[in-house]
PASEBA-1860 file (N, C-alpha, C; in nm, 3 decimals):
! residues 127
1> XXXXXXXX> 2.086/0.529/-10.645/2.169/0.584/-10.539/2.159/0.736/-10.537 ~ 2.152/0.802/-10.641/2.149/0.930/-10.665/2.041/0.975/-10.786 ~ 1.937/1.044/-10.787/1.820/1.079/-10.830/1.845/1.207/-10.895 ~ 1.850/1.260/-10.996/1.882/1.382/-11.024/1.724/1.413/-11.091 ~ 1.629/1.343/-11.054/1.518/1.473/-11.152/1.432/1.529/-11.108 ~ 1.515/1.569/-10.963/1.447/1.700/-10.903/1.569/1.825/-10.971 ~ 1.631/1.857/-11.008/1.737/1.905/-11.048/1.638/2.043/-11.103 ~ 1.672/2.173/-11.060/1.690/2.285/-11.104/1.775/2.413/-11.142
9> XXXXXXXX> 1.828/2.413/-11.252/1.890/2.486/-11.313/1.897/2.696/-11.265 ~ 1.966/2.692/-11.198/1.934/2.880/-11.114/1.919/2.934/-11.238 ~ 1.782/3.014/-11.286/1.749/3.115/-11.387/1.701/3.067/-11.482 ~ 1.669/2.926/-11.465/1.632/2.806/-11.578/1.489/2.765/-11.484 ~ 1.472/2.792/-11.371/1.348/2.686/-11.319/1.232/2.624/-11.387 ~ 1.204/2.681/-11.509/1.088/2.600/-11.618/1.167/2.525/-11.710 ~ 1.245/2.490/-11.715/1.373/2.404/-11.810/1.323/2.215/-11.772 ~ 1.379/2.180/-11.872/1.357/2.059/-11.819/1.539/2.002/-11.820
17> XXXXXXXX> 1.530/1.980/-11.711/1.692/1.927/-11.674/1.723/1.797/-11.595 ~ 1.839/1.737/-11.595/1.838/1.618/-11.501/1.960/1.629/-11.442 ~ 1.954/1.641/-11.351/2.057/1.638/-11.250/2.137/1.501/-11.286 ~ 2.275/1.467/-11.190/2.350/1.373/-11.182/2.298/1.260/-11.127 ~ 2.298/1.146/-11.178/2.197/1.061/-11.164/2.291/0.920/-11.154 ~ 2.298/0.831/-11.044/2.387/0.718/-10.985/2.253/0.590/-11.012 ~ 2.294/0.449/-11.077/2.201/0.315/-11.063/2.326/0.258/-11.029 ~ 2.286/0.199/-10.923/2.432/0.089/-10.850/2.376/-0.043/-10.850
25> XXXXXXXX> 2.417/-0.173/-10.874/2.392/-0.293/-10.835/2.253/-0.325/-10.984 ~ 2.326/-0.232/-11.117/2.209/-0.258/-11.202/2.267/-0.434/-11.273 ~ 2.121/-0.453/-11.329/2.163/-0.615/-11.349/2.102/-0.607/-11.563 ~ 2.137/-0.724/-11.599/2.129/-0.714/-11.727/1.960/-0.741/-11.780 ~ 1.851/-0.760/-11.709/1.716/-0.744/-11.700/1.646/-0.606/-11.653 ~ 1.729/-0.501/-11.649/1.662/-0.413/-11.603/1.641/-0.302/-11.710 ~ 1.556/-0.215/-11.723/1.551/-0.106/-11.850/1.704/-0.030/-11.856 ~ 1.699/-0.005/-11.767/1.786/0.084/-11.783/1.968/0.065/-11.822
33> XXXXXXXX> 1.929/-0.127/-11.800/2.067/-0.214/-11.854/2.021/-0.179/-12.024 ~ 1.899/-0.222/-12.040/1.896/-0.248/-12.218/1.872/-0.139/-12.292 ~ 1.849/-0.011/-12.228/1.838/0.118/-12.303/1.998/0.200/-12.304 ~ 2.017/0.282/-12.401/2.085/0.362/-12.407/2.085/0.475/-12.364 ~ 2.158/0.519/-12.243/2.107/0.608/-12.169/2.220/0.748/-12.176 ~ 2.135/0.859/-12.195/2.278/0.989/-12.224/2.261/1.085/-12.129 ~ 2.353/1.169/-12.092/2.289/1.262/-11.993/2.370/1.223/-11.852 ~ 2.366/1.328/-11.779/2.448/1.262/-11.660/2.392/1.154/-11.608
41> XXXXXXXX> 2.424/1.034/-11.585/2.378/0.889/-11.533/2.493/0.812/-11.561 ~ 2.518/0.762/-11.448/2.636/0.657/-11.420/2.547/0.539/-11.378 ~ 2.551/0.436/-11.467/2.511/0.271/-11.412/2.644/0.210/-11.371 ~ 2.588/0.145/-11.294/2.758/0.044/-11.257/2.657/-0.112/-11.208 ~ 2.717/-0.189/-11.346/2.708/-0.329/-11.322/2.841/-0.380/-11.212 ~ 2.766/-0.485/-11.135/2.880/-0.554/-11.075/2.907/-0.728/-11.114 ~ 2.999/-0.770/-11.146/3.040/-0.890/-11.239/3.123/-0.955/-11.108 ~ 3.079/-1.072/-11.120/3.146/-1.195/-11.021/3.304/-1.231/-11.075
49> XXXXXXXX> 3.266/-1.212/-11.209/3.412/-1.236/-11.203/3.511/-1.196/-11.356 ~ 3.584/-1.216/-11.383/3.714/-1.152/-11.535/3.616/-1.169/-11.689 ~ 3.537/-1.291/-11.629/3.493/-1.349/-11.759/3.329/-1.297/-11.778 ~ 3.270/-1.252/-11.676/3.160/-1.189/-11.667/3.164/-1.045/-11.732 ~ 3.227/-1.006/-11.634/3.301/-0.858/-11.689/3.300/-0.794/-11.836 ~ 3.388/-0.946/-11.894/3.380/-0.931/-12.002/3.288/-0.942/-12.121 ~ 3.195/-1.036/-12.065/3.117/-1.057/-12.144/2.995/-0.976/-12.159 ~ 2.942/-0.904/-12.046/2.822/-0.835/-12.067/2.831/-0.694/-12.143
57> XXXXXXXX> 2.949/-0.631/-12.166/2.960/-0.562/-12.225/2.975/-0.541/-12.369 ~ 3.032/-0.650/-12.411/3.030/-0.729/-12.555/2.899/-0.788/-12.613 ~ 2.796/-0.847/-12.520/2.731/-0.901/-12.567/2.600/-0.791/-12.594 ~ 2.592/-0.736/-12.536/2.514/-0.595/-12.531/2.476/-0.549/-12.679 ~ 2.379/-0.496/-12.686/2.344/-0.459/-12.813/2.370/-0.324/-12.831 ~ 2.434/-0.221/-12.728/2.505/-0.102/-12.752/2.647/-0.138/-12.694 ~ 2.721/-0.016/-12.752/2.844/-0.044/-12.749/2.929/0.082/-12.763 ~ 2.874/0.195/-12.671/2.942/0.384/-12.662/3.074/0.287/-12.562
65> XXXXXXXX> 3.013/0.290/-12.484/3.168/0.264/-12.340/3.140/0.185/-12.259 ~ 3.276/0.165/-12.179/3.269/0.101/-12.071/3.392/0.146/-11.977 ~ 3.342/0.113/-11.841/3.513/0.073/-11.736/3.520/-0.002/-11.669 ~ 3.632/-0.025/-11.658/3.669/-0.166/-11.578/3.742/-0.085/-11.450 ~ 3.721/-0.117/-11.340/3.802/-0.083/-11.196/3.870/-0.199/-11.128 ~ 4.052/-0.236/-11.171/4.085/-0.338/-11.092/4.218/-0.347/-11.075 ~ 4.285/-0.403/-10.955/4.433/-0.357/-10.919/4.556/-0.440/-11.010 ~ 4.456/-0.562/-11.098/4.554/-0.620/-11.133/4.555/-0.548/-11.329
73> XXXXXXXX> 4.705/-0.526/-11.334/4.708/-0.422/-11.485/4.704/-0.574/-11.592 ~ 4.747/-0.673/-11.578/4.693/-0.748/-11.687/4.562/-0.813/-11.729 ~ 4.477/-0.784/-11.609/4.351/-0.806/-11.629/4.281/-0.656/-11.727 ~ 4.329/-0.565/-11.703/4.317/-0.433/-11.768/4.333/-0.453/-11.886 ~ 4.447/-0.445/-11.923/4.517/-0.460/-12.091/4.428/-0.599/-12.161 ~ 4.399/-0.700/-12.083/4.348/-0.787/-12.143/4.164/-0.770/-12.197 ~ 4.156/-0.684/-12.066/3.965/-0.665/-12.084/3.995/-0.539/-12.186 ~ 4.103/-0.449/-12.188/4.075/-0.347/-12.330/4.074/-0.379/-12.428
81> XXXXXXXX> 4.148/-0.497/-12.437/4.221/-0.549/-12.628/4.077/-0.632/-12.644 ~ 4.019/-0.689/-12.537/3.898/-0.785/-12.582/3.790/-0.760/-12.564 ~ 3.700/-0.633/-12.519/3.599/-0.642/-12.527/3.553/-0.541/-12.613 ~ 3.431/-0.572/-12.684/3.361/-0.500/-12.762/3.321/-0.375/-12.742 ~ 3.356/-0.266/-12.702/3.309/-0.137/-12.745/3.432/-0.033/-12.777 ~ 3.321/0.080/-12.823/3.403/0.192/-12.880/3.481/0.257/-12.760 ~ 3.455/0.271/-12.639/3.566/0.393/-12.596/3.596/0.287/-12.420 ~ 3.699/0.252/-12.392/3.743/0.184/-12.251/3.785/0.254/-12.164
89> XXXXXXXX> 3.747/0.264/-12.005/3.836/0.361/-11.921/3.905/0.229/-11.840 ~ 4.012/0.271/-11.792/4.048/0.161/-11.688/4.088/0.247/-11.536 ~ 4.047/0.253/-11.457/4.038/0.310/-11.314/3.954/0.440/-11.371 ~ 3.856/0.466/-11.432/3.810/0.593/-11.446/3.738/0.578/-11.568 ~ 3.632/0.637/-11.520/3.476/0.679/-11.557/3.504/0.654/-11.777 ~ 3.472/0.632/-11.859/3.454/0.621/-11.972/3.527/0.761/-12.050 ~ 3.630/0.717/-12.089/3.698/0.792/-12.116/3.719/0.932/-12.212 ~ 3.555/0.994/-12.270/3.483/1.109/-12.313/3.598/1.173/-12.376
97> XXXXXXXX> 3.626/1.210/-12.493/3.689/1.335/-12.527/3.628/1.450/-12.513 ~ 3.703/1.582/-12.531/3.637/1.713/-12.540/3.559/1.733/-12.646 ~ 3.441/1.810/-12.650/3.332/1.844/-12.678/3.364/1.850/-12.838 ~ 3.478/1.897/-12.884/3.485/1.921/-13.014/3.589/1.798/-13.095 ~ 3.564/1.727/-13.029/3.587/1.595/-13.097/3.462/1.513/-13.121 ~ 3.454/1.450/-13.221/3.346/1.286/-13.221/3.423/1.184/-13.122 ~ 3.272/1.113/-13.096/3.298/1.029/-12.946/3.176/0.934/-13.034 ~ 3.181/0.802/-13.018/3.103/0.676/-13.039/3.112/0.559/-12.996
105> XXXXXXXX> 3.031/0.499/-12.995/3.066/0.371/-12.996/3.047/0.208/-13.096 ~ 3.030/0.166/-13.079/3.045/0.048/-13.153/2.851/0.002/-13.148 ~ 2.822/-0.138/-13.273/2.710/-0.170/-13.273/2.612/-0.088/-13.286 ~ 2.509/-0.091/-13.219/2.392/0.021/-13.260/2.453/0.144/-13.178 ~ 2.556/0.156/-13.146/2.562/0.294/-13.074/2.640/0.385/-13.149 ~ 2.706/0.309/-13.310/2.739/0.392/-13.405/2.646/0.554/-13.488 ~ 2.741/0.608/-13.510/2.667/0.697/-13.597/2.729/0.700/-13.724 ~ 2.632/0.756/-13.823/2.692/0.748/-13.972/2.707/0.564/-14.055
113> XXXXXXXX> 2.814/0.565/-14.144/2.826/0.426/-14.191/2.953/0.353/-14.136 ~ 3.040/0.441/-14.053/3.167/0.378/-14.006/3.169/0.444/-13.877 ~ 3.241/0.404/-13.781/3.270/0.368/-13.662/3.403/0.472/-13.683 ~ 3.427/0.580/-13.615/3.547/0.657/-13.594/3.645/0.626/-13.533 ~ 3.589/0.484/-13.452/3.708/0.438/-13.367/3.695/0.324/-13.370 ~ 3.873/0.270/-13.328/3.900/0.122/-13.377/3.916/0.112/-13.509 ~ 3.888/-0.029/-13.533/3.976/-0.065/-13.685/3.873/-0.010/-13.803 ~ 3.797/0.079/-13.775/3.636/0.097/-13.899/3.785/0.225/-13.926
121> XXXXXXX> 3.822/0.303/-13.822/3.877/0.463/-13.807/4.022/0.451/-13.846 ~ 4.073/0.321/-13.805/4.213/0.340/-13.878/4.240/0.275/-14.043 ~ 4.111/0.182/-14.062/4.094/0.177/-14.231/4.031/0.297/-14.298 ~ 3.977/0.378/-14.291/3.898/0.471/-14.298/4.061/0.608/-14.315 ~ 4.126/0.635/-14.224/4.203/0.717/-14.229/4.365/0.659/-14.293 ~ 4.336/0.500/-14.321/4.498/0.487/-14.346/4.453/0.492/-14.521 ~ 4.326/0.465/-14.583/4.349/0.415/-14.781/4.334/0.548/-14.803
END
């Protein structure tokens, strides 16, 4: 939907940069579903239905974030408490802390030997 790698940086033009970059209607066969992708790029899977939703994000072999966009709040609370990754937005984009915090996610999208967030981060900070 949106192509960012014509993207030039003013005073940077030999830089290598990527603009803001939109995949809409991506499906779970496509590269860019099974790679881990950083950098401005927004994918947005679309799921038929509560149980889809839930599952492709869990089943995934990375696990930084996800969001869910939907009017009903117990479908919300229910897809946060249950699906597998490190950071959930609900009406809004993956919920990023500021720069001088650690941010991760779960499965191969960990760094180090523990998971900063979730139950790796509150055993880790409660012994």
């Amino acid at each position: 939907m949106v192509d960012g790698r014509g993207f030039k940086m003013q005073g940077y033009e030999n830089g290598f940069y990527l603009g803001g970059s939109l995949f809409d209607r991506v499906t779970a066969n496509m590269k860019t579903y099974q790679e881990e992708i950083f950098g401005p790029v927004l994918q947005i899977t679309r799921a038929r239905d509560f149980d889809e939703a839930l599952s492709l994000p869990s089943r995934h072999q990375y696990g930084n974030g996800v969001a869910i966009f939907t009017r009903d709040g117990d479908a919300a609370r229910e897809f946060a408490s249950r699906v597998n990754v490190g950071m959930v937005g609900i009406n809004v984009p993956i919920p990023v802390p500021l720069a001088y915090y650690s941010f991760g996610g779960w499965k191969r999208s960990v760094f180090g030997d523990a998971n900063q967030h979730g139950t790796d981060g509150v055993s880790f900070y409660t012994n």
